[in-house]
NUPAKE-60869 format. One record per residue (C-alpha): residue number from 0; residue in three letters; x, y, z. Coordinates in nm, 2 decimals. Example, Ala and Ser with C-alpha at 12.3 -4.5 7.8 and 13.67 -1.06 7.14 Angstrom:
k,r,px,py,pz
0,ala,1.23,-0.45,0.78
1,ser,1.37,-0.11,0.71
//
This chain:
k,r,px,py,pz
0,unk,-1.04,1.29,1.84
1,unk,-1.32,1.11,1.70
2,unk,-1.64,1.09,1.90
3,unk,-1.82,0.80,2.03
4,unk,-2.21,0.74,1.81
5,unk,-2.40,0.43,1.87
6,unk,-2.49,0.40,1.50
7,unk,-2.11,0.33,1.42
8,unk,-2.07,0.12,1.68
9,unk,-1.83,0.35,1.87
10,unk,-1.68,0.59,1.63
11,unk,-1.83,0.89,1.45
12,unk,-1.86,0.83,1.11
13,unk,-1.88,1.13,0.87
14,unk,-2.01,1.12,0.55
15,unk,-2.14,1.47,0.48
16,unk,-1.99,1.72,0.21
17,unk,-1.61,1.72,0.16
18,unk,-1.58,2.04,0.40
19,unk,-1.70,1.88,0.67
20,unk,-1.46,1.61,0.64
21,unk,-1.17,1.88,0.60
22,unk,-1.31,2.02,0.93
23,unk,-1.32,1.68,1.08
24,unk,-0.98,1.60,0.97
25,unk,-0.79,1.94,1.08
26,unk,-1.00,1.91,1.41
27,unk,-0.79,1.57,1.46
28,unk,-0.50,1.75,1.42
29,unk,-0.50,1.95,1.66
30,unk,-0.57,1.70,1.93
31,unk,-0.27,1.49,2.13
32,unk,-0.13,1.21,2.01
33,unk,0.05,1.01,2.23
34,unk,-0.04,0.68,2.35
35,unk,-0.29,0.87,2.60
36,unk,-0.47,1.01,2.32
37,unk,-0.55,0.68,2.17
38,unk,-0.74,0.34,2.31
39,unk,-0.72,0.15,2.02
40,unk,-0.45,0.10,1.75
41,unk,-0.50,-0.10,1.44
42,unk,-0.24,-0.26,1.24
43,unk,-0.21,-0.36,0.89
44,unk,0.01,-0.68,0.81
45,unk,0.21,-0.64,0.47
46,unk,0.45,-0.37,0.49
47,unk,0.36,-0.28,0.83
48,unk,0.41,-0.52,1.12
49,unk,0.62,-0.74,0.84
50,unk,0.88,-0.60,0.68
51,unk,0.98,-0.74,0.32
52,unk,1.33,-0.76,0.19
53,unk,1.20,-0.56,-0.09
54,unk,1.48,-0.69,-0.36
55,unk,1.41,-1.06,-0.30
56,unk,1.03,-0.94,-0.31
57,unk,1.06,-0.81,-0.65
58,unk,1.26,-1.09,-0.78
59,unk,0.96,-1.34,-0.67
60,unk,0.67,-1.15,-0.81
61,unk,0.87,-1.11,-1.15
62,unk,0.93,-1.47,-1.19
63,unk,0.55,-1.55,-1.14
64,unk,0.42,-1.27,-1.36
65,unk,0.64,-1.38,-1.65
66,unk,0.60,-1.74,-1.63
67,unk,0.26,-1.70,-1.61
68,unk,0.27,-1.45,-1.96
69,unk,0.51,-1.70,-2.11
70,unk,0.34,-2.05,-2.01
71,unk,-0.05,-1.90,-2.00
72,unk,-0.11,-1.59,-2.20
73,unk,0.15,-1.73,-2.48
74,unk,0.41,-1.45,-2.46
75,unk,0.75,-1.53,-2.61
76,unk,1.01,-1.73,-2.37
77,unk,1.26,-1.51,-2.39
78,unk,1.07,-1.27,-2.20
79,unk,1.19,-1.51,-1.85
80,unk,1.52,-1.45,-1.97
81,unk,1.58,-1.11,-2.07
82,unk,1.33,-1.00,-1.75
83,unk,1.64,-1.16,-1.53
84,unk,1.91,-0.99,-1.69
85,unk,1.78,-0.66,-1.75
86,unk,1.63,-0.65,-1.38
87,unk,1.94,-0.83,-1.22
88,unk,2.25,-0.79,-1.43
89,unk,2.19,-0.45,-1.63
90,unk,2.01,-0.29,-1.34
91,unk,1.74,-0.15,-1.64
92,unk,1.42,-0.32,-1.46
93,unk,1.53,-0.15,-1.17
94,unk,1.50,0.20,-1.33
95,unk,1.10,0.14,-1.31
96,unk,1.06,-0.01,-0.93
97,unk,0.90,0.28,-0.79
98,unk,0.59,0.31,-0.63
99,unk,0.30,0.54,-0.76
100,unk,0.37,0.55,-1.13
101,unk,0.09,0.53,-1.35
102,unk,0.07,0.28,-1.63
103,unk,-0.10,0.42,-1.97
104,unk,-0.27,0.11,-2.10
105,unk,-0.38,0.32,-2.45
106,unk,-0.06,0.46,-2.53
107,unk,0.20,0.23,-2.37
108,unk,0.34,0.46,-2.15
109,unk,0.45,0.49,-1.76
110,unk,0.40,0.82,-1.60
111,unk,0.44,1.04,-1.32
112,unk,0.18,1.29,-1.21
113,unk,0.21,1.60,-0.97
114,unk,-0.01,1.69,-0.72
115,unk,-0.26,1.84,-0.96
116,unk,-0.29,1.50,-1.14
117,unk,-0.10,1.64,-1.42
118,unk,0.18,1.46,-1.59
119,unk,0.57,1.58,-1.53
120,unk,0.71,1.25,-1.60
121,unk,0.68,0.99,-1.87
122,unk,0.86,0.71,-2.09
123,unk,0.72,0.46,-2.34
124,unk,0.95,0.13,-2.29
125,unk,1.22,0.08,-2.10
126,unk,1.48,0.34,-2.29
127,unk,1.25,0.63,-2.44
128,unk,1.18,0.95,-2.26
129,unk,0.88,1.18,-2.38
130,unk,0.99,1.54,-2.39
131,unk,0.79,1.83,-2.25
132,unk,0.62,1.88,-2.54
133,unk,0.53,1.54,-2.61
134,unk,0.35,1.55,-2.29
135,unk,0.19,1.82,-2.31
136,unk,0.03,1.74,-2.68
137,unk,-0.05,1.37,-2.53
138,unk,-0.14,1.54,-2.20
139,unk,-0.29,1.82,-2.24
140,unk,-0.55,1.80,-1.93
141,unk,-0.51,1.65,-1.60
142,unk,-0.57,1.27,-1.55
143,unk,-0.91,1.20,-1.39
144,unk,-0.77,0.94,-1.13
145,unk,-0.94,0.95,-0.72
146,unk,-0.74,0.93,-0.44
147,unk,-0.95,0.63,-0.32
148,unk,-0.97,0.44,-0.63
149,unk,-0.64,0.50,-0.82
150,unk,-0.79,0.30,-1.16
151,unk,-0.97,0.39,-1.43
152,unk,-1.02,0.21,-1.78
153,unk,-0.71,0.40,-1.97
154,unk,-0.49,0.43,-1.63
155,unk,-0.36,0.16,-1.33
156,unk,-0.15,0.31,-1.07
157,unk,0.11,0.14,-0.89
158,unk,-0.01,0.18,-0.47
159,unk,0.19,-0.13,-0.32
160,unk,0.48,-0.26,-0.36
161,unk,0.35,-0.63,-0.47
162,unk,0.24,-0.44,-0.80
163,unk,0.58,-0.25,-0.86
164,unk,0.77,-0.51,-1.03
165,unk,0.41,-0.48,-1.30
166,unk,0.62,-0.17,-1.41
167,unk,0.94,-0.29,-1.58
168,unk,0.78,-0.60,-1.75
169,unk,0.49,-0.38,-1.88
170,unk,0.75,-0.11,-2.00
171,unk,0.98,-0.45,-2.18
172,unk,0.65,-0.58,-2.35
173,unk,0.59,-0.21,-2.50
174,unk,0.92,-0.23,-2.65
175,unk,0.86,-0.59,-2.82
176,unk,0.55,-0.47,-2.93
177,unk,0.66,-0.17,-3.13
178,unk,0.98,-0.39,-3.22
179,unk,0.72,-0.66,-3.37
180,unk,0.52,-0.42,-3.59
181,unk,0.80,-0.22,-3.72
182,unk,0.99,-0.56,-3.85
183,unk,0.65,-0.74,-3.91
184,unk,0.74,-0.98,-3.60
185,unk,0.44,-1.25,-3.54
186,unk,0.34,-1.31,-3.22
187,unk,-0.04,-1.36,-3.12
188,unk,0.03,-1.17,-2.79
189,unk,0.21,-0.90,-2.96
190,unk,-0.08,-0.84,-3.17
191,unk,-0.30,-0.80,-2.94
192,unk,-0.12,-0.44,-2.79
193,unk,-0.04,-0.29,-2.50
194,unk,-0.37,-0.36,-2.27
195,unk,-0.33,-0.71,-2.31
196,unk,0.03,-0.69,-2.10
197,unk,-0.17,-0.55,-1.84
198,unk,-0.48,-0.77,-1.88
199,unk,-0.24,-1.06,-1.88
200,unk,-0.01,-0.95,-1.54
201,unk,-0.29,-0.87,-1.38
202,unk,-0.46,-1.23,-1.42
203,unk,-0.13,-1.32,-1.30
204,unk,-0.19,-1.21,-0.91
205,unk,-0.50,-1.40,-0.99
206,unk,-0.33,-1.72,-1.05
207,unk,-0.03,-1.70,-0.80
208,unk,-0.19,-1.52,-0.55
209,unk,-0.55,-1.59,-0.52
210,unk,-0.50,-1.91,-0.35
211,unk,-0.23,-2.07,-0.11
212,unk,-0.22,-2.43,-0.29
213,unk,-0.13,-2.33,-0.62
214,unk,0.12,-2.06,-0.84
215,unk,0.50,-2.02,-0.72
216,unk,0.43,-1.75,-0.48
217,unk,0.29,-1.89,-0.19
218,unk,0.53,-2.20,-0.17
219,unk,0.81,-1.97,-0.07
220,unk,0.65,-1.89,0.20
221,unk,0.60,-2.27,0.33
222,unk,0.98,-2.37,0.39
223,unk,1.30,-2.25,0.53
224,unk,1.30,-1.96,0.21
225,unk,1.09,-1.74,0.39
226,unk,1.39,-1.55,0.55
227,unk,1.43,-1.44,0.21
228,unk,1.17,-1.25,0.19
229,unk,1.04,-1.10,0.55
230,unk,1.23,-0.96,0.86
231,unk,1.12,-1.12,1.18
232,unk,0.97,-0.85,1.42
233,unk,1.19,-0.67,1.63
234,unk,1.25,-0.71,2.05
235,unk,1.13,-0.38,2.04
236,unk,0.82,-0.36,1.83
237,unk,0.70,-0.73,2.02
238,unk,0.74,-0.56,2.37
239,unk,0.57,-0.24,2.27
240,unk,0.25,-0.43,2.15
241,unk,0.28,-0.67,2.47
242,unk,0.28,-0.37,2.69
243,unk,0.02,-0.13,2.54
244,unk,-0.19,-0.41,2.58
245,unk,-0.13,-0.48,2.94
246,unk,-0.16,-0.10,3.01
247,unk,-0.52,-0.15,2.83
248,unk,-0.51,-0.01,2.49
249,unk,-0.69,-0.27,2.23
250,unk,-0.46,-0.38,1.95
251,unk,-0.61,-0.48,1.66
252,unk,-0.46,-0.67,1.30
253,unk,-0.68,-0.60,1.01
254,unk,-0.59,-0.71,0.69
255,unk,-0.67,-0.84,0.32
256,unk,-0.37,-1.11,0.35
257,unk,-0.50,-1.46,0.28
258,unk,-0.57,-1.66,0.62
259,unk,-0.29,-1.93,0.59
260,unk,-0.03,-1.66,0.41
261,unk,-0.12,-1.44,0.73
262,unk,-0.05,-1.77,0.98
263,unk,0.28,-1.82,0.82
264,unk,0.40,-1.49,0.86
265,unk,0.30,-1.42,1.15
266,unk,0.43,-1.74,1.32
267,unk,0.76,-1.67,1.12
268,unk,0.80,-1.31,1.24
269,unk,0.61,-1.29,1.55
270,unk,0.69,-1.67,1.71
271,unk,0.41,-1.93,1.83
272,unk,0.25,-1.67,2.07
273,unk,0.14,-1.40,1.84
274,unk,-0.26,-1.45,1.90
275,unk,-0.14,-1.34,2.25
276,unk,-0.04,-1.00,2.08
277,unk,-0.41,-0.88,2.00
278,unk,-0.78,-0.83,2.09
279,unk,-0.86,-0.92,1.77
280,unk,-0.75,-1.03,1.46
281,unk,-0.93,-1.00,1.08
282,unk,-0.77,-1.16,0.77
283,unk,-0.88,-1.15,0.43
284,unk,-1.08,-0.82,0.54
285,unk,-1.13,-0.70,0.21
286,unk,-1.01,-0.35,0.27
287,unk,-1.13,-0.09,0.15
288,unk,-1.50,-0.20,0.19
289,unk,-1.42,-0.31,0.57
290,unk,-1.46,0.06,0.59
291,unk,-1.75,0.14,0.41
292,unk,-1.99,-0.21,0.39
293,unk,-2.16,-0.45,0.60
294,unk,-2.00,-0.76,0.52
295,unk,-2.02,-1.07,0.76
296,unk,-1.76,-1.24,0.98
297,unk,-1.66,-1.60,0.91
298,unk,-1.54,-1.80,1.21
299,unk,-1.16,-1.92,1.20
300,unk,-1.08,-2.19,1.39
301,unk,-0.70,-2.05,1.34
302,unk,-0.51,-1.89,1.10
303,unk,-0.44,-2.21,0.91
304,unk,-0.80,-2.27,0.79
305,unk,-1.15,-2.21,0.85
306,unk,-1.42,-2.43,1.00
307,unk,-1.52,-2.71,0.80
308,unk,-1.83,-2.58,0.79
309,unk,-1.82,-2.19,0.73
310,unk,-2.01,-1.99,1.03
311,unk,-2.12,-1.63,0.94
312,unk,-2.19,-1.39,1.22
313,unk,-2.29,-1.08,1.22
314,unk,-2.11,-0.92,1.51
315,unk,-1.76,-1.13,1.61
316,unk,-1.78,-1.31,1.99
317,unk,-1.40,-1.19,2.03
318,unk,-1.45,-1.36,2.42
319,unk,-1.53,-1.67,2.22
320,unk,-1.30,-1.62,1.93
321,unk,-1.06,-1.33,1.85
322,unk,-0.96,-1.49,1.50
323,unk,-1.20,-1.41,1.14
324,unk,-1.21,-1.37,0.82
325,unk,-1.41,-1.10,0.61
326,unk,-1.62,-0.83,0.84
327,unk,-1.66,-0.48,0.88
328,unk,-1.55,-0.21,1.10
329,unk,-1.87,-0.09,1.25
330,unk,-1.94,-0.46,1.39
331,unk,-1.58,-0.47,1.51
332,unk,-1.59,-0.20,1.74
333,unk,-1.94,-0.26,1.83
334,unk,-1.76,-0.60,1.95
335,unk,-1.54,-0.40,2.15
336,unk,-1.72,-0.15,2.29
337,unk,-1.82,-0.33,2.60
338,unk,-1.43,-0.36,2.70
339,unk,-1.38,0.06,2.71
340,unk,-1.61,0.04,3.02
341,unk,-1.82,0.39,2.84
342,unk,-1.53,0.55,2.74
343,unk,-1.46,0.68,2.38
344,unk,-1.32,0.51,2.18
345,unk,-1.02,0.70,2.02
346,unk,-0.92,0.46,1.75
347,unk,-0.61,0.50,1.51
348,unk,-0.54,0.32,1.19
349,unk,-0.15,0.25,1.09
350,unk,-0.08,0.07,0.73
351,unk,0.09,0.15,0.39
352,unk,-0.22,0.15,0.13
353,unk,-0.26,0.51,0.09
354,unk,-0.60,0.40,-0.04
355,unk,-0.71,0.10,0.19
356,unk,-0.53,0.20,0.48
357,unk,-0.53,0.62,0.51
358,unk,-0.74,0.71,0.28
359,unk,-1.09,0.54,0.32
360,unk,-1.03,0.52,0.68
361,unk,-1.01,0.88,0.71
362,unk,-1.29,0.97,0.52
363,unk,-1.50,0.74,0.68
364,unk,-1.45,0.69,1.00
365,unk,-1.22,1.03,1.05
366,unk,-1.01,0.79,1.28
367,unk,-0.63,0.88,1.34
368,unk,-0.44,0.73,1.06
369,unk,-0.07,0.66,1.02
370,unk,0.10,0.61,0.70
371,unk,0.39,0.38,0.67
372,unk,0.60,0.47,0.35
373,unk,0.94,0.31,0.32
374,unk,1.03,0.56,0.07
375,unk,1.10,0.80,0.36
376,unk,1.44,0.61,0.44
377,unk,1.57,0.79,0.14
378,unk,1.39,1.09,0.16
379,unk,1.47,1.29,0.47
380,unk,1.39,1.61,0.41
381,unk,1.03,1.56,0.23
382,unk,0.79,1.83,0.25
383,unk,1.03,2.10,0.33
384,unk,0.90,2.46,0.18
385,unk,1.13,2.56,-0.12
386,unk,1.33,2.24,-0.11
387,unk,1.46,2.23,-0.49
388,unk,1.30,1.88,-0.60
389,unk,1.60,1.83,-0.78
390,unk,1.83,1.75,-0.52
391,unk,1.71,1.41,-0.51
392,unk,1.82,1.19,-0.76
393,unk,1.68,0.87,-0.63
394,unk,1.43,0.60,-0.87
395,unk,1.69,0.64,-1.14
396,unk,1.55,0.96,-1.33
397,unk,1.16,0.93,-1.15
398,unk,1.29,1.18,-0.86
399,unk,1.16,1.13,-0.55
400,unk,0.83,0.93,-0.44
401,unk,0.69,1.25,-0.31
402,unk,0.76,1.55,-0.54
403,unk,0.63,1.57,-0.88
404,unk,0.86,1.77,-1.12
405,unk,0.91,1.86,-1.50
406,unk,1.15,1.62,-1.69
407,unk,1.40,1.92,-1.79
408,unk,1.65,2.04,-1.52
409,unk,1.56,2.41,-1.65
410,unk,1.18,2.37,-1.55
411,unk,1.33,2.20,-1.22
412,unk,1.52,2.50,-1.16
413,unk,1.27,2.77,-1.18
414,unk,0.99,2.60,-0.95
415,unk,0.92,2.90,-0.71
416,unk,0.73,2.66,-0.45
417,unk,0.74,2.25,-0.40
418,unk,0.54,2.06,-0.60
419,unk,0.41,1.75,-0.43
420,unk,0.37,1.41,-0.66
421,unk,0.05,1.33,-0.60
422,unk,0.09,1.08,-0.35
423,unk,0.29,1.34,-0.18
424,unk,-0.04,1.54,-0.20
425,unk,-0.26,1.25,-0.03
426,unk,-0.03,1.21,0.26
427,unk,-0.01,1.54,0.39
428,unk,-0.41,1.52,0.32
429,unk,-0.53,1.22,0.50
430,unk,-0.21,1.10,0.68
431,unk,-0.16,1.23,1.07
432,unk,0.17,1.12,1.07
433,unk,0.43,0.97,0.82
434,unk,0.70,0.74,0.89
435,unk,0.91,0.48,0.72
436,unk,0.85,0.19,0.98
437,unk,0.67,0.10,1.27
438,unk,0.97,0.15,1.49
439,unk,0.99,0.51,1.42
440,unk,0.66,0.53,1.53
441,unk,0.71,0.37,1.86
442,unk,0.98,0.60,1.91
443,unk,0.78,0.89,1.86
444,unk,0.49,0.82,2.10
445,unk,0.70,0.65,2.34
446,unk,0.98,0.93,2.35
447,unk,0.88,1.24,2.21
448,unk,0.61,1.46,2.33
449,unk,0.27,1.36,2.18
450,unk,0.13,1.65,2.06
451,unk,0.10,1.59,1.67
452,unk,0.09,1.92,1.38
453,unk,-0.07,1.84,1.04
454,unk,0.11,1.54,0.93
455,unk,0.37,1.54,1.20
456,unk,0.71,1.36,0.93
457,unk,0.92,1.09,1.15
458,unk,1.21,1.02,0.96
459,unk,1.54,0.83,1.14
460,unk,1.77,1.02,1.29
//
């Protein structure tokens, strides 16, 4: 487990060669895992202690990207329209709602890349597949995309699930675009080629999402149409964190949700008591800097606002106040540190951004880290030497979220060993254990025995 270093305010913090951090990581391996084996558990929000009924989740974002493109960026109307049918009545958007596909912004195309970063997958538009060879003449080399920072200036890759439904509309505009200039279509937007669609979705999240008080999305989340969209926490998961507490493990909720989003949610899922469910609680965090930079705390005076007038500290009072905004994760623990009494401070990580929330953590702080990865519902048998990716013939044609595999069934056929996508690859890197919900995971410390193998897979029975 990690050790305890002053400088890091409780946690060893390892920023030497790559090596050493390989070392670091398989050293945490090794080490038990059950609820002995860690004091302090941190928790990120979306995806992770709240559920989303993913479907309804889509729908939402869809509607606030495209109105936004029609009403703002001057894309044609129709686009609201034939967005709901193809997605809801045809099924087609569907085909493209799959996490860790990699949108092309040059060439207009969506891809699929294998654990070496090279492309097995690819379609420009909704309809058109590239063959092997086309792939290989537009692909010759692997994409130069990081595991911590999935963008680059020719490539954005889909990590969360609030950029998914990005996918299907960017794959629709493609279409219209090549549609406009083979028939001489005008349309200002049109014109202006396949980087604008993403340009324009992307200022989208912007306007919907970078504020609570204006944009469709947040409203939704105000009334009696929440239950649409989130699962209310589970008996089960609310008497776990209530008991590791009283037994004197520090719970901790950091995340980059907005501070009155965050409040609505968690009153929603959790109920009126939920401060009473952690040591600590961080909004608006800014992962993945939380990990890396020195940024200041800003007082809450709850999770529906901040003081009138905005307080900075450098170190959080969590005896004072146990709500903030912004921060880091050296101050944090340096915070808690007096509570362990002088003992280490074994500190785990559980969250869905493979970048923000397993990632960075483990490179920088070499903490425990969980990943929790819905995909695994449908995936059972992941990660299972010689397992024919082919079997699976979920994401309509993608295959599964953690194999990359050629497009023909020939190529499929003859793979001697498994190929892992490449967020396959990052998991079984950085991850200590995978599961598809934080229920499995309670399950697995609570019931099973603790000790934990290179990224121990929990999958329901």
């Amino acid at each position: 487990s990690s050790g305890i270093n002053a400088e890091y305010g409780g946690i060893t913090k390892r920023r030497s060669c790559e090596i050493k951090v390989k070392k670091q990581i398989e050293l945490n391996r090794t080490t038990t895992f059950g609820m002995e084996g860690i004091n302090c558990i941190a928790f990120d929000l979306d995806h992770t202690l709240i559920r989303y009924n993913l479907p309804n989740l889509y729908t939402l974002i869809a509607k606030c990207i495209c109105r936004f493109m029609v009403e703002i960026r001057s894309y044609d109307p129709l686009l609201l329209v034939d967005i709901n049918h193809d997605f809801y009545q045809n099924g087609l958007g569907v085909q493209f709602l799959h996490k860790g596909l990699i949108i092309d912004k040059k060439n207009g195309n969506i891809l699929k890349i294998d654990e070496h970063k090279r492309v097995v997958k690819a379609r420009h538009g909704l309809h058109r597949r590239l063959t092997t060879p086309e792939i290989q003449e537009q692909y010759p080399t692997a994409l130069e995309i990081n595991a911590s920072s999935p963008y680059t200036p020719q490539f954005f890759t889909i990590v969360s699930y609030f950029e998914t439904p990005i996918t299907p509309i960017f794959a629709y505009l493609v279409d219209k675009i090549d549609e406009a200039a083979k028939n001489g279509i005008e349309n200002e937007a049109y014109k202006k080629g396949y980087q604008f669609i993403l340009d324009s979705a992307l200022g989208s999240f912007d306007y919907h999402f970078g504020r609570t008080h204006s944009g469709d999305y947040y409203p939704e989340f105000k009334n009696e149409n929440i239950q649409k969209y989130v699962y209310k926490a589970s008996p089960e998961l609310i008497g776990w964190l209530k008991d590791i507490r009283l037994k004197g493990t520090k719970v901790l909720l950091i995340s980059n949700a907005l501070t009155e989003y965050a409040y609505d949610l968690m009153m929603y899922c959790f109920g009126a008591d939920y401060l009473s469910l952690f040591d600590a609680i961080i909004v608006q965090a800014m992962k993945p800097s939380f990990f890396r930079a020195g940024n200041k705390f800003v007082v809450l005076d709850s999770h529906e606002g901040v003081k009138k007038e905005v307080v900075e500290v450098d170190v959080p009072d969590l005896v004072a106040c146990s709500l903030y905004a912004k921060g880091n994760l050296k101050a944090l623990l340096s915070a808690l540190t007096p509570k362990f009494n002088g003992e280490e401070i074994k500190l785990c990580y559980v969250g869905d951004s493979l970048s923000g929330d397993i990632v960075v953590p483990k490179l920088e702080t070499c903490c425990m880290t969980v990943a929790i990865v819905e995909e695994l519902e449908n995936e059972h048998h992941i990660l299972l030497n010689g397992m024919n990716p082919d079997h699976f013939a979920s994401n309509h044609g993608w295959g599964p979220f953690f194999y990359g595999h050629s497009e023909t069934h020939e190529e499929v056929t003859e793979i001697v060993e498994s190929k892992l996508s490449l967020f396959g690859k990052i998991i079984t890197q950085h991850a200590d254990i995978c599961c598809g919900d934080v229920e499995d995971l309670i399950h697995f410390l609570v019931k099973e025995p603790p000790h934990l193998f290179p990224c121990k897979i929990l999958h329901k029975s």
